[in-house]
C-alpha positions, 0 to 999 in steps of 0.5 A: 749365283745363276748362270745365263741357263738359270742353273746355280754355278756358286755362290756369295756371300758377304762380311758387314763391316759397317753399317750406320742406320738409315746412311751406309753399308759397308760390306765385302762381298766374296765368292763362297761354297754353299755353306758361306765359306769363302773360295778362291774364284778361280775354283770356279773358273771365274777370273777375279778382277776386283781388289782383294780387300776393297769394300762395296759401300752402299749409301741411302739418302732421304729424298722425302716422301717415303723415297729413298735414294741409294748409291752403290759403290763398288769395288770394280770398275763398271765395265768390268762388273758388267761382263761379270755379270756382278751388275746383273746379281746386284740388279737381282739383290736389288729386285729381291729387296724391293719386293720385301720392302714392298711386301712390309709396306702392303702389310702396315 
């Protein structure tokens, strides 16, 4: 996790709970130590308002074409997320995924 000067203030990391072929995940994502032990948030100064226990679930749709569409799930509410900046982490998951994804295509 970067902080809004780019320097690393903690980390995630995430419990795969579920997970269907070309469908769904279903993961827990939490805060974590370098080594992927889960910490409590407040440990560094962040208040917790997701549920404790709520699973994000990310959905992936065939749209045909080589697209895919993906919904995200969640487990806070969106205005909540954003003043976290867990949307901003998830954007940047996304971007890192896009350019693998990218990355794979180019080398077929």
């Amino acid at each position: 996790m970067k902080a809004p000067d780019g320097q690393i203030c903690g980390w995630n990391a995430v419990e795969f709970h579920e997970i269907v072929l070309h469908e769904k995940i279903v993961s827990l994502m939490y805060f974590s130590d370098s080594k992927g032990n889960k910490i409590d948030p407040a440990e560094l100064g962040i208040e917790q308002e997701a549920i404790d226990g709520a699973y994000d679930v990310t959905l992936f749709e065939d749209l045909g074409n080589g697209q895919t569409k993906l919904t995200f799930i969640g487990n806070e509410p969106m205005e909540s997320a954003k003043d976290s900046g867990q949307l901003e982490g998830w954007n940047e998951i996304l971007d890192k995924v896009a350019a693998v994804v990218a990355g794979l295509t180019q080398a077929k």
